[in-house]
N, CA, C and O of each residue as an XYZ file, in Angstrom:
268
protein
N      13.789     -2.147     -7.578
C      12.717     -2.089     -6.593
C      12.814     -3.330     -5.697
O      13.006     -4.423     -6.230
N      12.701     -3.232     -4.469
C      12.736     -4.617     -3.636
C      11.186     -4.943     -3.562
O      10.225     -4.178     -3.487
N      11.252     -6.256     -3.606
C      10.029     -7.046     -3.502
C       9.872     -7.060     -2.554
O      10.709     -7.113     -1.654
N       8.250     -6.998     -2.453
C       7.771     -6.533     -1.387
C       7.429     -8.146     -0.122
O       7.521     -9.364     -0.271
N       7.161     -7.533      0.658
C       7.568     -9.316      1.919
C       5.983     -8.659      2.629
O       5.684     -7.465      2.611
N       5.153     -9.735      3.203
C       3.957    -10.098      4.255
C       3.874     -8.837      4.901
O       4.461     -8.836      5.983
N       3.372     -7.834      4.610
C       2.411     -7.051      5.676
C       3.557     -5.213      5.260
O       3.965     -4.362      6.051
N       3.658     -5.279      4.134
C       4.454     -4.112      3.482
C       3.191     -3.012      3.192
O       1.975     -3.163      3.082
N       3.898     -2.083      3.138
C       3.043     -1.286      2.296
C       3.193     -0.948      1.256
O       4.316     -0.475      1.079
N       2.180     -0.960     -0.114
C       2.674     -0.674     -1.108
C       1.959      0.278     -1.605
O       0.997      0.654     -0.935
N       2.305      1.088     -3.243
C       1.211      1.742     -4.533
C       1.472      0.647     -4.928
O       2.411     -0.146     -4.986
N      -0.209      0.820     -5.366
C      -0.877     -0.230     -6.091
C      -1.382      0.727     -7.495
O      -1.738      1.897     -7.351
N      -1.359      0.221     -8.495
C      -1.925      0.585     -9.681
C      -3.221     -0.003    -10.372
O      -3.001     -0.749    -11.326
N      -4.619      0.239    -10.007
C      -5.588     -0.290     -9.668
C      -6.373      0.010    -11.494
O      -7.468      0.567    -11.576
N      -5.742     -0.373    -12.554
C      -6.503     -0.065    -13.942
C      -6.550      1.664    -14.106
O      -7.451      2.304    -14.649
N      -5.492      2.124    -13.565
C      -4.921      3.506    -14.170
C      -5.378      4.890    -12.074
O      -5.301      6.041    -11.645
N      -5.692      3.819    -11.776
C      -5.634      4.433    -10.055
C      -4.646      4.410     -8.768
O      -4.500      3.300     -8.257
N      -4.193      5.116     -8.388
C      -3.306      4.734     -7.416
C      -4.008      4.532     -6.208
O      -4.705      5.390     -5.666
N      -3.751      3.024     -5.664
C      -3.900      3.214     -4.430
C      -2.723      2.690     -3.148
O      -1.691      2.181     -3.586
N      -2.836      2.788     -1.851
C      -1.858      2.720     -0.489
C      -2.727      1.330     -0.192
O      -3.958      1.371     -0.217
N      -2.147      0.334      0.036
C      -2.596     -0.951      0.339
C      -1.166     -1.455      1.431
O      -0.033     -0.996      1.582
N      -1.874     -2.550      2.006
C      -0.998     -3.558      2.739
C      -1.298     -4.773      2.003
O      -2.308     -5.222      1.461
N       0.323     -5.301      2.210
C       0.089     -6.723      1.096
C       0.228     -8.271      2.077
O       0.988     -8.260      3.046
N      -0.275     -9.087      1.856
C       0.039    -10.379      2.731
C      -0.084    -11.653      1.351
O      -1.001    -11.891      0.565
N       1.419    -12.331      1.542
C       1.722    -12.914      0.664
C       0.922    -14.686      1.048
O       0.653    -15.421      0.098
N       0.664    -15.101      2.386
C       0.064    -15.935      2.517
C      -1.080    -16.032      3.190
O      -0.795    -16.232      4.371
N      -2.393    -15.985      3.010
C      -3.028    -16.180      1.687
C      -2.645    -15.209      1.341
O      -2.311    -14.245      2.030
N      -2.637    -15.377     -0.326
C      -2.452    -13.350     -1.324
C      -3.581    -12.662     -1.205
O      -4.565    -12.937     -1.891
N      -3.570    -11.774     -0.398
C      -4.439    -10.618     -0.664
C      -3.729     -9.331     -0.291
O      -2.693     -9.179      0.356
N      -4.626     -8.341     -0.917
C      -4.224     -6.964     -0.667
C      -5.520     -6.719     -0.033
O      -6.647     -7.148     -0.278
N      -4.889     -5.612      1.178
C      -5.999     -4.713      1.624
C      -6.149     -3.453      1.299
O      -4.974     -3.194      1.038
N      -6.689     -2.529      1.130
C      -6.654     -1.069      0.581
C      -6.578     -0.273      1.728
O      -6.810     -0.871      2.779
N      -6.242      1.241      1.823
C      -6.289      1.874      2.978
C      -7.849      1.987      3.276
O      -8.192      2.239      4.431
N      -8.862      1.801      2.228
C     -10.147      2.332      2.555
C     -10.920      0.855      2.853
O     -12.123      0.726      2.623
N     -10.091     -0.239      3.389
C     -10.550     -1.468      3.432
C     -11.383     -2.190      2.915
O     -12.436     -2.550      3.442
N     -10.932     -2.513      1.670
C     -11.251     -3.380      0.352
C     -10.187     -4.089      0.501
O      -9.045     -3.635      0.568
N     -10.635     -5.708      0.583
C     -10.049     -6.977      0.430
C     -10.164     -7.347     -0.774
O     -11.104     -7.809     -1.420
N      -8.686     -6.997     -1.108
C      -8.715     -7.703     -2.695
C      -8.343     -9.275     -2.764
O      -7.343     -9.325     -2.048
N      -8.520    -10.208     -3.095
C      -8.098    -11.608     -3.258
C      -7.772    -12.109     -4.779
O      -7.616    -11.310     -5.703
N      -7.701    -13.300     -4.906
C      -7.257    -14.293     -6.350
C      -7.935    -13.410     -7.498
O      -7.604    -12.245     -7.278
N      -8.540    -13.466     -8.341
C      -9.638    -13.006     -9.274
C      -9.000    -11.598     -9.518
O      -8.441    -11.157    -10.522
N      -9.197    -11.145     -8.558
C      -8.806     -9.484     -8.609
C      -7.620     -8.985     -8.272
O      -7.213     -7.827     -8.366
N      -7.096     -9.947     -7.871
C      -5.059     -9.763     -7.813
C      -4.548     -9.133     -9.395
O      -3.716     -8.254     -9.621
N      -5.516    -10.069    -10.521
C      -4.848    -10.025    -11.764
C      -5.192     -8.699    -12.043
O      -5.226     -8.885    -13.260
N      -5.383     -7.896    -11.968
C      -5.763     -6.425    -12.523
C      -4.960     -5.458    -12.247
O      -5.086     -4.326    -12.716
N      -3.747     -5.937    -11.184
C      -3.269     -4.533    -10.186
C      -2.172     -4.912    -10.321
O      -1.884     -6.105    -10.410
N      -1.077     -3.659    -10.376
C       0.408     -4.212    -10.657
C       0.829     -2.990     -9.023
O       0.177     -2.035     -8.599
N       2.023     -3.539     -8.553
C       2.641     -3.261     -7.783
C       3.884     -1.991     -8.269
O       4.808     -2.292     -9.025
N       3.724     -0.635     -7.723
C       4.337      0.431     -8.657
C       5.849      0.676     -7.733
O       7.008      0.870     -8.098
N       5.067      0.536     -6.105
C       6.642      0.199     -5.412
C       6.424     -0.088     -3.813
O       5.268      0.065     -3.420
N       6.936     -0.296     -3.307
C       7.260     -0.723     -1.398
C       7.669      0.509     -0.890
O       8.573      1.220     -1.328
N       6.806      0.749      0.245
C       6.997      1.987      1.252
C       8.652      1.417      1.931
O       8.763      0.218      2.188
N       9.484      2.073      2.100
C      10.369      1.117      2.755
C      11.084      2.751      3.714
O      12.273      2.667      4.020
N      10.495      3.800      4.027
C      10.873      4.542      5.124
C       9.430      5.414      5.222
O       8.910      5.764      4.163
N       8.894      5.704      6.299
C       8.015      6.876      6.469
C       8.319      8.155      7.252
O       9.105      8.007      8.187
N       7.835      9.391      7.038
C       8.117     10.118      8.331
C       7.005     10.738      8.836
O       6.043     11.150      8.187
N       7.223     10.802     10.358
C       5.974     10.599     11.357
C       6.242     12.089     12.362
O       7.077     12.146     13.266
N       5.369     13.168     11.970
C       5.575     14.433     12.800
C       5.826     13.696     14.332
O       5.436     12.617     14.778
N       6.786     14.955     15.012
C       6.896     14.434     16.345
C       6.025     15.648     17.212
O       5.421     15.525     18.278
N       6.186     16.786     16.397
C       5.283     17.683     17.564
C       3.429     17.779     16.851
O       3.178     17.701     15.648
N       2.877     17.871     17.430
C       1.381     18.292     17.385
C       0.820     19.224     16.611
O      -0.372     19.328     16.319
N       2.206     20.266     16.113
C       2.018     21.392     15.966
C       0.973     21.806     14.325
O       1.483     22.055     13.232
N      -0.513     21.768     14.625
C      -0.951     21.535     12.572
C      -0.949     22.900     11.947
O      -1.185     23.082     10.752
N      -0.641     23.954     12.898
C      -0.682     25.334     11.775
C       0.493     25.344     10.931
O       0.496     26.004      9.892
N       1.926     24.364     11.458
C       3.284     24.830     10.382
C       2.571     23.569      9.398
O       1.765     22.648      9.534
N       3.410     24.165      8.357
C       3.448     23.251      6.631
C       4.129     22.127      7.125
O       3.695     21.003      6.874
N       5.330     22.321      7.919
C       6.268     21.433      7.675
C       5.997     20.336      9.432
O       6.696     19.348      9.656
């Protein structure tokens, strides 16, 4: 797994929850997608499961196909 670097996205494993966070290594905090600032105290509870490291981003508009 590559370690994750300032402003990544990661799963987070939140005491048996997954969550989509952004990470910033100076100061340490995590942010959650539902914007919860996690800091020091509450860092210790959450393990890092892995780094987004490609996304894919529809190019047409189109929301009736699946794909």
């Amino acid at each position: 797994m590559r370690m994750p670097q300032s402003g990544d996205t990661v799963l987070l494993d939140m005491s048996g929850f997954l969550e989509w966070a952004k990470i910033f290594l100076h100061p340490r905090r995590v942010i959650t997608d539902e914007g919860m600032i996690l800091e020091s105290d509450l860092l210790e509870d959450i393990a890092i499961v892995g780094v987004v490291t490609h996304e894919i981003t529809a190019l047409q508009g189109n929301d009736e196909s699946p794909f």
